[in-house]
N, C-alpha and C positions, 0 to 999 in steps of 0.2 A: 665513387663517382665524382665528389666535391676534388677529389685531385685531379682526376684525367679531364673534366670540366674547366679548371684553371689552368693546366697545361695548352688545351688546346684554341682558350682563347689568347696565351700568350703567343704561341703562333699566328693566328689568325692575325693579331696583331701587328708580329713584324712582320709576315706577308704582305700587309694592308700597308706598311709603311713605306718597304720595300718599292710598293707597285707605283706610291705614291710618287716618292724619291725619281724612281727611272721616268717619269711626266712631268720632270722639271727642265728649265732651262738652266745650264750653268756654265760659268763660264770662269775657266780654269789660266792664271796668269804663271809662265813658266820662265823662269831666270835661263836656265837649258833646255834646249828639245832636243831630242834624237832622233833624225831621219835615218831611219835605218834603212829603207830603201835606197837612199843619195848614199849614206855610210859618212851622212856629216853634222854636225852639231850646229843647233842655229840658237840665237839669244831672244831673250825676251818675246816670247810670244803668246798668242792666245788663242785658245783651243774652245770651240764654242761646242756643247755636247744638248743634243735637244732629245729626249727622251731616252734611249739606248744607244745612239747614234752620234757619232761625233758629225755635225754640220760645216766647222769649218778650221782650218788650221790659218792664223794669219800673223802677221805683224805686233807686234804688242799696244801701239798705238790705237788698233781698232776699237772702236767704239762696240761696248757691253750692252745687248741686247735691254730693253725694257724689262724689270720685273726679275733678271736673272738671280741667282745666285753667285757669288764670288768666290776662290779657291785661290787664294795666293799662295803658286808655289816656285815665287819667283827667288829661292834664295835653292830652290831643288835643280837638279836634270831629272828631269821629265820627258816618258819615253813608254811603251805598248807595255802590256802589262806580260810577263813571261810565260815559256809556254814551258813545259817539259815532255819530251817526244817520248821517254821510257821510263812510267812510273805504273805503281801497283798499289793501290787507295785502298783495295780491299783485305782486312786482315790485320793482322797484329805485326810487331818488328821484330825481328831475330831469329835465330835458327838452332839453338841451343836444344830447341826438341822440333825435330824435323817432324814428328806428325801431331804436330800441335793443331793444325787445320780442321783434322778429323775430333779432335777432342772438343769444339767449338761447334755449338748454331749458328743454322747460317745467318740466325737474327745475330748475333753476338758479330759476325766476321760483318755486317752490314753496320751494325753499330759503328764497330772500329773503323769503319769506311766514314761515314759521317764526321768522326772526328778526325782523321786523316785527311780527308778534301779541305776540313774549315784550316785547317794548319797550311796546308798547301795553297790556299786563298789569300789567306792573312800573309805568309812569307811573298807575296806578290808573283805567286803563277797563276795567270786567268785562264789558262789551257791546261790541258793534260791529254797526250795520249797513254791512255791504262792499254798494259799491252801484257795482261794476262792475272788470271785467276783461276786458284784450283777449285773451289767449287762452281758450276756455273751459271752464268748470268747476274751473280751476284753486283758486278761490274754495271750490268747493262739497269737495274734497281737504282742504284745510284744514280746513275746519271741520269734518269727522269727524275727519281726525288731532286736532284737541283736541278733540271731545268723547269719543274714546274713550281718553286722557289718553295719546296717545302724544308729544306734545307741549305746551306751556304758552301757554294766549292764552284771548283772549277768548274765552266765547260768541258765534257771529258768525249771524246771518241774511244770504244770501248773492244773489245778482241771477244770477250764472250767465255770465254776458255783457249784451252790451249791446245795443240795440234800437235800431237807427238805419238811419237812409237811406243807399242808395249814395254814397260818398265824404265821410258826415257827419258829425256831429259824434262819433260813434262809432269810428269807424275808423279804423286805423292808414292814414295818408297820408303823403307824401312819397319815395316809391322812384319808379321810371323806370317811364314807364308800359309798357314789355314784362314788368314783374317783376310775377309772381304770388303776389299775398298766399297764404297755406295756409289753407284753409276755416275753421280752429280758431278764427284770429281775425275770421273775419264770419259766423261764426255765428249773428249775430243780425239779420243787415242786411235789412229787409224794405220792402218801396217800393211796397203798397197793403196794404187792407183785408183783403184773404184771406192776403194776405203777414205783416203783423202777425200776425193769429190766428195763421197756424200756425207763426210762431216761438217766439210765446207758449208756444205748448203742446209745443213743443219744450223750451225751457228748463224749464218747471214739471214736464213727466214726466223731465227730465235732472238734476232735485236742486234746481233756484232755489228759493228760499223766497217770492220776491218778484219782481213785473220794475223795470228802469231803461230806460222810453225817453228818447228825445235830442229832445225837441222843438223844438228852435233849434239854430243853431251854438253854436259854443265858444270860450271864450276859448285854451283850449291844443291845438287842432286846427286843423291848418294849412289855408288855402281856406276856413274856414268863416265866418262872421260872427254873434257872439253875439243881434245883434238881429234878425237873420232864422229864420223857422219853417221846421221841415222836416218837417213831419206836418201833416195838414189836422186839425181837429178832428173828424170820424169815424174815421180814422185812430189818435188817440189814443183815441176811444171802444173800438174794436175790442178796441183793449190790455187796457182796465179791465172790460171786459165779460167776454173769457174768461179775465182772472186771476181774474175773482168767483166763474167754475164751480171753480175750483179755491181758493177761498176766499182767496185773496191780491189784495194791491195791488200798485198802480202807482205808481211815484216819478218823479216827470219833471225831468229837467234841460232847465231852461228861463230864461233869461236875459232876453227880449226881451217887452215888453208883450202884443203880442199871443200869440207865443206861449203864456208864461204864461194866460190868459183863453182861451184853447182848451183848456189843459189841464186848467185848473179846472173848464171847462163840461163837460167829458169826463168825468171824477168822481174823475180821478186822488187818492191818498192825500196828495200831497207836493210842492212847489215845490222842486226842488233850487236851490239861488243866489237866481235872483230876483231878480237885480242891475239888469235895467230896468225893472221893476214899475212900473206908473204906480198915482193915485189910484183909476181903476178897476177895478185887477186886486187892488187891495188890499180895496179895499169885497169885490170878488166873492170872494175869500178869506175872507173874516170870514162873507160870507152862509153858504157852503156847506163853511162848519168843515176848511177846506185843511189842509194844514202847511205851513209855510214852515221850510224846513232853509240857511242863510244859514251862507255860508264867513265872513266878516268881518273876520277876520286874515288871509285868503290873499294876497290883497292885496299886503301891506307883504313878506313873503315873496319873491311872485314879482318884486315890482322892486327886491328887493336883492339874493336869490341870483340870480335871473333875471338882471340886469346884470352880474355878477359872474363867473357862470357862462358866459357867451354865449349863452343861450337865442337862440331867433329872436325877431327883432325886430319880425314878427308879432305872435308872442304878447304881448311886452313891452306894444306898443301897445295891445292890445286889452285888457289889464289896465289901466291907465293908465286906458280910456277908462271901465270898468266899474266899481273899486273903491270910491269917494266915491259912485257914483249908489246902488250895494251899501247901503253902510250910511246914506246917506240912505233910503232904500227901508225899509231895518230901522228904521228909528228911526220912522217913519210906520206900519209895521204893529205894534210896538209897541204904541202910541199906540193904536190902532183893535183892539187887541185879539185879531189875527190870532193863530192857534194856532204856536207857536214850539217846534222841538227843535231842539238843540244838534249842531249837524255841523262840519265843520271842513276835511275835502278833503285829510285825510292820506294821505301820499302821495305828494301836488306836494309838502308839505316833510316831514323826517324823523320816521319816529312816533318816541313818546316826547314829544314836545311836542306833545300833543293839548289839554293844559289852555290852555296860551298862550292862547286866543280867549276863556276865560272873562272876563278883565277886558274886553275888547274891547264884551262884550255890557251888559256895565256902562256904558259910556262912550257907548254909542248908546241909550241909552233901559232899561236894566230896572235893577228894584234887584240887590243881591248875590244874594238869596233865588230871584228869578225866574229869574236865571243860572245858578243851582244845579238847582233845580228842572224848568230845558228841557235840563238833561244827566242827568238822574235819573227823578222819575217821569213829566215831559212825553214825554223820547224811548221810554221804557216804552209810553206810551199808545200812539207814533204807531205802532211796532215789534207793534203788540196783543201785546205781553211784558206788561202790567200787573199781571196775575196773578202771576207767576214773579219780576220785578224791578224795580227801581226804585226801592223805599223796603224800610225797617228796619220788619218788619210778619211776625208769627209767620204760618208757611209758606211764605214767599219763600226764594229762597235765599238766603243767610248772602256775598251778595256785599258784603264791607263795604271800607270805606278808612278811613284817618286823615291829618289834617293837624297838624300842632302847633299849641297856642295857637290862638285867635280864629280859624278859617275864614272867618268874614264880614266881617272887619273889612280880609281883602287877599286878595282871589281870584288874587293873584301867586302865593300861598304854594302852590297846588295844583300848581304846575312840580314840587315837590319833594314825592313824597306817601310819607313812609315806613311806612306800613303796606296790606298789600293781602291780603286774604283772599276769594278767589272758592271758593263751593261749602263752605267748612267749612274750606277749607285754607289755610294761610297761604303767600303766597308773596312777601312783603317783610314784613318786622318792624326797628322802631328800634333 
């Protein structure tokens, strides 16, 4: 008792600091700012933050509130704290044993969750959309344990589970087939039209904020094949039709041309990957203002720890076959204008390197500004967070970062982000 006694008033403790921290006035001096909204870099300025809330962005000259606190990070670019449109907080890293999930409580995959958001935090992403887990709701635990600050992580919009066909790209596969998966992790498996609906409205009255269907196979799901569809295009209408009664979207993971182009025609919010996008599916993208959320870095990941690790050699392969088409794919929808947020597919490798894929987006087609920008207010938009996050704009919240020196000059530098203030609070300082 003398132990869970002292645990819980050390909580209570930083709770209470916490609370104290975001009812301050402070007043943040920035050598760089990044307007990502204009897409331009302003000098010397000062950011006034009055409890969670940034109150004003101005000139550097301005006169420092009565009483405030001071933050000089005028030798930084300073700029919205980052978001990640495609990560996965709940669970452990790796895939070396594909039913590692089930061998795990779901206290234990919650745990891993706690300390995957504080990583994700600390590396300077104040958002997350988590856009799936195999067991479920475990996603949707988390993201009230921080927002009601009993732990430290991002803001998360959450998926709930996952929406896939019997044996798809959704589901844990690979046990004997006399073993019984436990319902928690197919929860979302639905294999027609009335099947979708009402898982839909399963997850969205169970806490989802959003759904994630599986409209092809996977690269890291065994039996399945990334360029085959596994939802007919009504099927994926079904989806986007009754998350719209409940006011949300649909995110599809979809690798394979056509799939892709069913789920666009469906009105889905989102292309998860994209990795076989032909010229068609990219035009019909730009027509009907898609998003494309592209891993881009996962890639290089999976076939070094992947090999490394002994993943299955499934998988291996079917990365191999997918990676180069990936970012040839991105670098054309670039070009063509396709609407682009920043995801990343943490998860498959450790959070905490969530930024790694910024240079990546560089090197296939955007400037520095635009990579910044589809991790800032583009993923804001897609997330309809636009209002609440995304850019340094009086009544957003006060989610800010810092990088040392030049931010645009080496989008490398974002690996190391020593300043992170989400909500008022600071939770890394140089």
């Amino acid at each position: 008792m003398k132990c869970w006694g002292g645990l819980a008033a050390l909580v209570l403790l930083a709770g209470g600091t916490a609370a104290a921290e975001a009812q301050t006035v402070t007043a943040i001096r920035a050598g760089r700012l990044i307007d990502v909204e204009r897409g331009e870099v302003r000098r010397n300025q000062l950011i006034i933050v009055r409890g969670e809330r940034i109150e004003s962005v101005q000139p550097g000259p301005t006169r420092i509130p009565p009483g405030a606190r001071l933050i000089d990070l005028s030798r930084h670019t300073v700029l919205p704290g980052l978001i990640d449109s495609h990560a996965h907080l709940i669970g452990e890293v790796g895939l070396a044993d594909v039913l590692l999930p089930l061998q795990r409580s779901g206290a234990q995959e919650a745990f891993s969750g706690v300390r995957n958001a504080r990583a994700t935090l600390l590396a300077g992403f104040t958002t997350v959309r988590d856009i799936g887990t195999y067991r479920a709701f475990v996603d949707a635990a988390l993201r009230e344990a921080i927002d009601a600050g009993t732990v430290p992580g991002p803001r998360m919009a959450v998926a709930g589970a996952y929406v896939t066909v019997t044996t798809g790209a959704g589901e844990v596969v690979g046990a004997a087939n006399d073993v019984t998966v436990p319902a928690e992790f197919r929860f979302g498996v639905a294999n027609s039209v009335e099947q979708v609906r009402e898982r839909v409205r399963a997850l969205l009255n169970g806490g989802a904020d959003f759904i994630k269907i599986l409209a092809t196979g996977a690269v890291l799901t065994r039996g399945t094949e990334p360029g085959v569809s596994e939802y007919t295009e009504a099927e994926l209408r079904a989806a986007v039709e009754q998350a719209a009664e409940y006011g949300a979207f649909v995110a599809a993971h979809a690798h394979g041309a056509e799939g892709i182009k069913r789920a666009v025609r469906a009105g889905v919010r989102s292309i998860e990957h994209g990795s076989l996008m032909d010229d068609e599916a990219i035009a019909l993208m730009r027509e009907r203002g898609t998003w494309l959320v592209a891993d881009i870095y996962n890639g290089d990941y999976i076939a070094t720890a992947g090999r490394e690790q002994k993943w299955p050699a499934e998988f291996l392969r079917k990365n191999d076959e997918t990676t180069e088409a990936q970012r040839a794919g991105f670098r054309k929808a670039v070009a063509a204008g396709v609407k682009i947020a920043y995801g990343t597919d943490s998860g498959v490798y450790p959070h905490g390197l969530n930024a790694r894929q910024l240079p990546y987006m560089v090197r296939y087609g955007m400037t520095p500004m635009q990579a910044i920008q589809s991790a800032t207010i583009s993923a804001a938009e897609l997330m309809g967070w636009n209002e609440r996050v995304g850019s340094l704009r009086p009544g957003k919240y006060a989610d800010i970062i810092a990088i040392e020196g030049d931010a645009l000059a080496d989008l490398g530098r974002f690996e190391k982000v020593p300043f992170v203030m989400k909500g008022g609070v600071v939770h890394k300082a140089p």
